[in-house]
N, C-alpha and C positions, 0 to 999 in steps of 0.2 A: 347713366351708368354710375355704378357707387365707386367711388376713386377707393383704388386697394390700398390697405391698411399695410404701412411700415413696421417692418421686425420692429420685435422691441428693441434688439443691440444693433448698433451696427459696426460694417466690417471695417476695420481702419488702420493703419500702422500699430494702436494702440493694444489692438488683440492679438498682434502677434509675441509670442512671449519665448524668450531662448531659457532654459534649463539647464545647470550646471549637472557633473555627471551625479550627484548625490541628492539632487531634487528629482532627480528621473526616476534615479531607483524607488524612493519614496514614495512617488507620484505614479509609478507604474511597475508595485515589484511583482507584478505575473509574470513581465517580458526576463523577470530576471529568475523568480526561485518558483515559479507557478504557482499554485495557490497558497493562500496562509494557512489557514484550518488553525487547527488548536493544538495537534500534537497528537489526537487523538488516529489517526492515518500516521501508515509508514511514510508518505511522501507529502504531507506537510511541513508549510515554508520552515520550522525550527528545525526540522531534520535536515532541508537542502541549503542551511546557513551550517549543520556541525560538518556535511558531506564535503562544503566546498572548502573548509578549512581542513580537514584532516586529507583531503585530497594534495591539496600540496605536502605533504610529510611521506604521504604515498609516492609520488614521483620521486621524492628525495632515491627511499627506499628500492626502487625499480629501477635508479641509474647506482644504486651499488653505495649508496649513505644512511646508516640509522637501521639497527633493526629492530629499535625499540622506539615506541609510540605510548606518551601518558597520558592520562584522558581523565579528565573529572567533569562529571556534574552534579552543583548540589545549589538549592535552592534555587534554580535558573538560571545559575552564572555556568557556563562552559570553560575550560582550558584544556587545550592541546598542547603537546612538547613533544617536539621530535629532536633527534641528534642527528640530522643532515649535516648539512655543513654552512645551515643558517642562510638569510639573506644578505647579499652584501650591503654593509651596515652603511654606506653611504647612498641604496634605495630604498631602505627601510619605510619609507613616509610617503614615496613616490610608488612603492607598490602594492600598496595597501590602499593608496586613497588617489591614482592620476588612473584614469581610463586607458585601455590598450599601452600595459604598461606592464612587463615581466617576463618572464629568462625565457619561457616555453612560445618564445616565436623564433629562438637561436633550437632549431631540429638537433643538432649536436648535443644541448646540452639536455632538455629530455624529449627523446626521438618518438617513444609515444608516452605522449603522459595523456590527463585524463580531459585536464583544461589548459585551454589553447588561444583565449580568446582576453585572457589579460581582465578577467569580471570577477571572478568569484568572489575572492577576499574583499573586492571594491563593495562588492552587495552585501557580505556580512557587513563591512564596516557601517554602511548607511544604514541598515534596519535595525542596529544594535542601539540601546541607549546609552551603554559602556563597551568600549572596544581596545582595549591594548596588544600590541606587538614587539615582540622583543627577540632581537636576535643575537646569535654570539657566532661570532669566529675568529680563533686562535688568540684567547684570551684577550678580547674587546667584546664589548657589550653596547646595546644601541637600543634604545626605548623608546614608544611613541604613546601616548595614548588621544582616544579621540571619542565624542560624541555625535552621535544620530551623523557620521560622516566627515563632521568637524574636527579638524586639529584642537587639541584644550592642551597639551603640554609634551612636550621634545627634548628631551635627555642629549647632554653631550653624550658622545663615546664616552666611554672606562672602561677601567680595567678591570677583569674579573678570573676568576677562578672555577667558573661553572663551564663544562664542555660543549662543544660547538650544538648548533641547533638554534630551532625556531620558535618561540612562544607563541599562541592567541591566547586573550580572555576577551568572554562577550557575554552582555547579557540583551538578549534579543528587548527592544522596544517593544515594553506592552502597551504602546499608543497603535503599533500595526500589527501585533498577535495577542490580542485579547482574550481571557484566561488559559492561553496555554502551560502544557506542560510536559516535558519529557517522558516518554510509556519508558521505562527500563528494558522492556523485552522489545520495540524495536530496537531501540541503540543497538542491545545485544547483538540481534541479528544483523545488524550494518557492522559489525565489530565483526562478527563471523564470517563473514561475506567477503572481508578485508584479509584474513590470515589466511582464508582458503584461496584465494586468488593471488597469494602472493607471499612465496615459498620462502621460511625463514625470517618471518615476519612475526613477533611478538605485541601486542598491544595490553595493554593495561588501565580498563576504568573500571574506577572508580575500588570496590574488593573482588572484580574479577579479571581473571586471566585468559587471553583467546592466544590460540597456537595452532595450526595446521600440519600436519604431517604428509597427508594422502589429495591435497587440494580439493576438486570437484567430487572424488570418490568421497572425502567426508562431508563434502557439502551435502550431499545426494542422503546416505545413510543420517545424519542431523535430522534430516528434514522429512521421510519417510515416515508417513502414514497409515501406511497400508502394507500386510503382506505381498513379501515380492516374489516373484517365478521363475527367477536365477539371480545368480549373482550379480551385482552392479559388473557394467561394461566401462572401462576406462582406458582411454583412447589419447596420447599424446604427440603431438607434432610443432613444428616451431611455428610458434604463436598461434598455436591454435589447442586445447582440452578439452574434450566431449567426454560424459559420463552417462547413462544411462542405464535403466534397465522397464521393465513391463511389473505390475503390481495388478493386485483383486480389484482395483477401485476402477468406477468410471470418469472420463473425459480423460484430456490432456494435460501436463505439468511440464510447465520451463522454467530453468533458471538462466536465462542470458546476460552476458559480460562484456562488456569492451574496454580494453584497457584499464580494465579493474572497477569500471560502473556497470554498474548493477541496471541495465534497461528493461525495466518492468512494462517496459511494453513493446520489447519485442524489437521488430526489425527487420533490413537485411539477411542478417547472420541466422537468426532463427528461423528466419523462415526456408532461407539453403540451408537448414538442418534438417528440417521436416520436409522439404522434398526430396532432399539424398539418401534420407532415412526409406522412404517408398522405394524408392528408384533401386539401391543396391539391395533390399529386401526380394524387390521380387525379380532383379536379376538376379540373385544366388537360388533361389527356390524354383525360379523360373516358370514362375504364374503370375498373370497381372490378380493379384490381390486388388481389394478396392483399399484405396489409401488410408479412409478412415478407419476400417479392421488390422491396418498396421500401428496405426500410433493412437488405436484407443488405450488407455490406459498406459500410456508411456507417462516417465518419470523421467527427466534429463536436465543436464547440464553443460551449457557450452559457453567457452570464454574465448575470444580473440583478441590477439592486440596487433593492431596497423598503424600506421603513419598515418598524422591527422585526420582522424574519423570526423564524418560528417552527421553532425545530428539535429534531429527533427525540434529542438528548442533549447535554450540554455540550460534546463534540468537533464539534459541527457539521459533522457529516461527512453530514447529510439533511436535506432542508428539507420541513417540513411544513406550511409557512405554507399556506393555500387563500384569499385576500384579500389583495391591496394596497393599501397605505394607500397616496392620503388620499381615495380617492374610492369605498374598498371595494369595485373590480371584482375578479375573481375570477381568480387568476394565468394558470392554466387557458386561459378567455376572453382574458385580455389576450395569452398568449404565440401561440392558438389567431388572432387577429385580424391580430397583426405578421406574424407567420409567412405568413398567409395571403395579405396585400397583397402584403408586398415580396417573398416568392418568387417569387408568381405575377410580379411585375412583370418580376422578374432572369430568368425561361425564356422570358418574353414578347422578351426583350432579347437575350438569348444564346441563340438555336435550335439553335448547337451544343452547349453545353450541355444540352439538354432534348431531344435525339437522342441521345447521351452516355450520359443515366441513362433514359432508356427502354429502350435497346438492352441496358443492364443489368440490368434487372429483366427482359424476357422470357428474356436468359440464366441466371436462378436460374429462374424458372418453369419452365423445360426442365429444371432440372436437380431442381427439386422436384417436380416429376410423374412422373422418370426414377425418382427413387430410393423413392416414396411406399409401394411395393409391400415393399419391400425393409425399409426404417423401422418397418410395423407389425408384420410377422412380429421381425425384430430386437427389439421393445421386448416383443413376445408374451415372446421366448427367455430375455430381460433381468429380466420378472418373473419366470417360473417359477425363472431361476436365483437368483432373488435370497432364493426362501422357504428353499433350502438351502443358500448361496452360502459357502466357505469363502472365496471368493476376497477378500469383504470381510467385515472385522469390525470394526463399525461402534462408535462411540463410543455414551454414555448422551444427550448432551443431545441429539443426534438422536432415539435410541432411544423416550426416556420421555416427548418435549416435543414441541405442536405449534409450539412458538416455537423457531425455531433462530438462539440466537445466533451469529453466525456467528464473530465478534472471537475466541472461545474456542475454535474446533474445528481441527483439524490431521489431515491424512492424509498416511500414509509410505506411497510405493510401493514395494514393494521385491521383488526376484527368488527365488526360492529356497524352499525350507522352513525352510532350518536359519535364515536372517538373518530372515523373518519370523515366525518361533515368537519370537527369541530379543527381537524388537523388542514382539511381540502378549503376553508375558509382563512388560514391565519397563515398558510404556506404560501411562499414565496413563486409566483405561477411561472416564470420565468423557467428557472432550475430545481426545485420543487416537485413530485409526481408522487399520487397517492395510489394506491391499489389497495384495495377491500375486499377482506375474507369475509366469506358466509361462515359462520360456526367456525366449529376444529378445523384445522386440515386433517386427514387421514393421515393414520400411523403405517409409516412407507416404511418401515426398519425390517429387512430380509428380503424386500422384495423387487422383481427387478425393473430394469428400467421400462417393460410397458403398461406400467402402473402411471409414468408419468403422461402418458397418450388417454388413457382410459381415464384418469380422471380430469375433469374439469377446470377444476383449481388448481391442480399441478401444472395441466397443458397450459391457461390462459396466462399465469404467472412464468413459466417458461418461454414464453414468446412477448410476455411483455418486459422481459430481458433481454433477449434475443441472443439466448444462450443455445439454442441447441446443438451448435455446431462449434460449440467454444467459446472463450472469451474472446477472442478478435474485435466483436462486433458487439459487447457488451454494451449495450444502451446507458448506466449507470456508474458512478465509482463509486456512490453509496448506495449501499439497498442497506436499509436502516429497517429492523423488525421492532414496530413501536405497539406494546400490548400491556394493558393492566398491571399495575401492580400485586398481582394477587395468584389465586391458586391457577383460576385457569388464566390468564394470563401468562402465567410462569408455564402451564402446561402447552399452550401455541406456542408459544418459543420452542419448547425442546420438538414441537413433532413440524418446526418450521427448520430449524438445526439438522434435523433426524433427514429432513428431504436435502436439503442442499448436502449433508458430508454426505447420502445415498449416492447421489446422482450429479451432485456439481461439487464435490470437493474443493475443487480450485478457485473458488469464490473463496472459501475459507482461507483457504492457507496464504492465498493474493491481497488477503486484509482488506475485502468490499463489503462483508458484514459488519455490523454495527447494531449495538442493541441502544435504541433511544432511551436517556435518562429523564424523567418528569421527578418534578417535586412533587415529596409524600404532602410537605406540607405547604401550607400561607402564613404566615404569622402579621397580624398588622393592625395599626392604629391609626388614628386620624392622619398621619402625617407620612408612613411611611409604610412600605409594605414590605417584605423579606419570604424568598420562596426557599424554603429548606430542602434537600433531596435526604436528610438524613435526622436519627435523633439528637446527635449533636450538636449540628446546626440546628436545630427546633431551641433547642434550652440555649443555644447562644442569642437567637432571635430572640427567644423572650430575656434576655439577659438587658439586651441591648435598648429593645423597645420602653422594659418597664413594666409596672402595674398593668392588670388584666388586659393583655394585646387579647385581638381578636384570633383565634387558631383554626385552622380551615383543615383537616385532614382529606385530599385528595385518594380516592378507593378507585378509581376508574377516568382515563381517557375523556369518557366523554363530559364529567363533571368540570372538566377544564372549559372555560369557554373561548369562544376565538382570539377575540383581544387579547387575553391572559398567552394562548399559547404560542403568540405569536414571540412572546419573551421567551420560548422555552425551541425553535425550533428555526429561529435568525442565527446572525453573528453571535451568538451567547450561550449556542448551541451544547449539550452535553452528550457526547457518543462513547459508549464500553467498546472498543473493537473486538470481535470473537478473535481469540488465538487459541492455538491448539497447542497442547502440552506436546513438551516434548519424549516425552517418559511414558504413552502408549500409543497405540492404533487407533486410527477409527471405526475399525472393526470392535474392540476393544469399548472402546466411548461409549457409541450406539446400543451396545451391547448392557454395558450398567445402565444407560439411562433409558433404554428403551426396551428390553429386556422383562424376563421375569423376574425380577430381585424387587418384587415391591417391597418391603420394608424396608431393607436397608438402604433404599432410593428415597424413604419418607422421610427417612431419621436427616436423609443428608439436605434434601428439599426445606425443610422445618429451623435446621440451623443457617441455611445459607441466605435466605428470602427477607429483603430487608423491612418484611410489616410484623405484624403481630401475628407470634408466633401460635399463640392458642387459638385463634382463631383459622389459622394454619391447620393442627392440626385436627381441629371438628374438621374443618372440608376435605382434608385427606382419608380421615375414616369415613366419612362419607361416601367418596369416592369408591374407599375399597368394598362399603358394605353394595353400592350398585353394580 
């Protein structure tokens, strides 16, 4: 018998290794800010390093200190400045850089604040490569600055003349967020998110000004898409704000809050909002409605604040509390009770209102009984194709896992064989998942949702989301639409846009679209190679390289070969996130771009489309002459 072969390492005192708290962070900061990304996602780790610093300026402001908040960023460096009433300047250094260490374990002094667990500021400090802290109270002043977690230099106290408050400046380590960058219109919306949830609250980056008057009721109105079929509903109770109202558009929209964070995915509290929301529905009507012809096409918003909420990870992005302190009713019951008095009260009060969304819900009832026939043969055709399906080829942590994280998976939709062979070879198979269009999609703009049953590509792509019933169960956090640089290219994108704002809005407006960036060009010589995404970068390439570089102009997806695209679709990644203006509807949108306005749809396609323009537009009059 063959004597079995000894690990290569083995196990020994010597393998054991203890981590101080700022090599942990380093060496495991998922456990702390979730994923890195680049900045191009609203919840990428540079956003949950500005979140966790301006969150303490936020509790200042909730226990009655500071109604103004400064905010800059420019070139990558962050600074915050609130007028609280500062750190006390002799733990200036111990709470910024010692673990389980800060005010918000004394309930008294912020009874609910946002973070509870003494990490935050610890985490920016270690992923930053520059980090200062500076605090004043009643003219003293106390400095610290530190790298990658490290103390580098500590200020005596002085004396000063500048009013009480708290300083950070950081510039995130781009050894652990590699090219990222600030999107301005997230910040925005985290800057909105912050006034609206917290009345008499001022903040200021950078040349703009965020201010709240009306809280959730303007959050709701900001954020609307879509023509609505009453007036927003706005519902106040202590420590609890529901806003709401019913709009033209399909699926469901939530905005949920807890203690002034923004949980993007949900909850407790949400979810006892959309069962209360059924339940006092069709007690007031007194029909059992089917739940989903109540909160199709809902629009809402609900904020809670509780005593020490419990949540599903340090990014507090799901609340898992099931009890409110201090009387341990059960969120559930409490959200279940508010909901059900002051609703009932507000349709008792506004009958047009409550004629409004009746008349809405039996128009989904009609149109979910119209298509029900259609739905179970569709999802029949959707499994069969799915035991053979080339059309997706799905990542492992779907594949091998009943727990799908979702923060790690990505799908690229993309046209063709040759661009998705050359994407399905150089992706990461792990988290990585490719889907392949045949041709166009169909042009879905006006048409209703059993369009997405009846066709093919809409139904297999629909289930290979595992959308139909919401996001809840979204298989993905990126669906990335990766297609040519070119005319039709640019045309699958918009009639890929035109189906999601038709029929999944909430993808959009949730920030899980993404249009993938390839470089137009290669530029390269014996020694060095440079992928340009732009003309710029093309003339600084050949600036750099010198005399005749080699210049590769990329026309198509599939010209990329796998090795190449494996640099374009790792850690190195470039993603445009789709965001929706805020200045019209989707109604609207769909309507110019999808529309009969062909010329002035040309004129705009021909300026914006970053290839050559005259060849641009030979294929659009071509287009119009067929």
């Amino acid at each position: 018998m063959a004597e079995k072969k000894k690990p290569d390492h083995e196990y020994t005192e010597d393998s054991i290794r203890s981590l101080d708290w700022k090599e942990h962070i380093r060496t495991r900061p998922g456990m702390y800010i979730g994923k890195l990304g680049d900045g191009s996602s609203k919840d990428d780790g540079i956003y949950v390093l500005l979140k966790e610093t301006i969150d303490n300026s936020i509790d200042e402001h909730v226990m009655g200190y500071g109604k103004l908040i400064d905010i800059l960023i420019q070139d990558g460096r962050v600074e915050v400045r609130d007028y609280g009433r500062g750190i006390p300047l002799g733990k200036v250094v111990e709470c910024v850089s010692k673990i389980n260490t800060g005010g918000k374990y004394d309930s008294k002094a912020f009874q609910k604040s946002v973070g509870l667990n003494g990490v935050g500021t610890k985490a920016v400090n270690a992923l930053s490569s520059y980090f200062k802290v500076q605090s004043v109270r009643e003219g003293r002043i106390k400095i610290a600055e530190f790298s990658q977690g490290n103390l580098k230099k500590e200020e005596k106290e002085k004396s000063t003349t500048e009013k009480n408050g708290t300083m950070f400046s950081f510039i995130p380590d781009d050894s652990v967020f590699l090219n990222y960058r600030y999107n301005k219109d997230h910040v925005a919306n985290m800057m909105w998110n912050y006034v609206y949830l917290n009345k008499g609250l001022r903040i200021k980056f950078n040349d703009m000004e965020f201010y709240s008057e009306n809280g959730l009721k303007d959050l709701l109105e900001r954020n609307l898409s879509d023509e609505i079929l009453y007036p927003i509903a706005h519902l106040h109770g202590e420590d609890i704000e529901i806003a709401f109202t019913h709009t033209t558009a399909y699926g469901e929209d939530y905005y949920s809050f807890v203690n002034g964070q923004h949980t993007t995915q949900g909850g407790t509290h949400q979810a006892a909002f959309r069962e209360a929301i059924v339940k006092t529905v069709r007690e007031f009507f007194k029909k059992e409605f089917d739940a989903s012809d109540i909160r199709t096409s809902i629009v809402a918003a609900i904020s809670v604040r509780v005593q020490e909420p419990v949540f599903e990870s340090q990014t507090k992005t799901k609340l898992g509390s099931l009890t409110r302190e201090p009387n341990g009713l059960a969120i559930r019951t409490w959200i279940n009770d508010f909901v059900k008095t002051e609703l009932d009260n507000y349709l008792h009060k506004n009958p047009e209102v409550a004629k409004a969304i009746e008349s809405k819900i039996l128009q989904s009832e009609r149109e979910r009984k119209e298509i029900a026939g259609i739905k179970k043969l569709a999802n029949e055709r959707a499994k069969k194709a799915n035991l053979h399906n080339k059309k997706l080829r799905d990542c492992r942590v779907h594949l091998n896992s009943k727990h799908i994280d979702r923060l790690e998976s990505t799908l690229f939709i993309t046209e063709g064989d040759s661009a998705s062979g050359s994407i399905t070879k150089a992706r990461d198979v792990n988290t990585q998942a490719v889907f392949s269009l045949k041709g166009k999609p169909l042009n879905c703009y006006g048409m209703t949702k059993k369009v997405v049953y009846e066709n093919e590509e809409f139904n297999l792509l629909q289930n290979a989301l595992n959308i139909e019933d919401g996001l809840d169960e979204l298989r993905y956090n990126k669906i990335v639409v990766a297609t040519d640089a070119d005319v039709d290219g640019m045309h699958i994108r918009l009639l890929l846009m035109t189906f999601f704002l038709q029929f999944f809005p909430e993808l959009v407006k949730n920030g899980y679209v993404y249009i993938l960036q390839t470089p137009l060009f290669r530029v390269r010589n014996k020694k060095e190679t440079i992928y340009c995404y732009s003309e710029t970068e093309r003339v600084r390439a050949i600036e750099k390289l010198g005399v005749n570089p080699e210049i590769t102009r990329f026309k198509g997806l599939g010209e990329i070969s796998p090795d190449e695209f494996s640099n374009f679709i790792g850690r190195k990644i470039r993603l445009e996130p789709v965001m929706l203006s805020q200045d019209e509807t989707i109604h609207h949108l769909l309507e110019y771009y999808m529309g009969k306005n062909f010329p002035e749809r040309q004129d705009f396609i021909i300026q914006n489309l970053r290839i050559e323009k005259d060849v641009v537009k030979e294929q659009l009059m071509a287009e119009e002459v067929e």
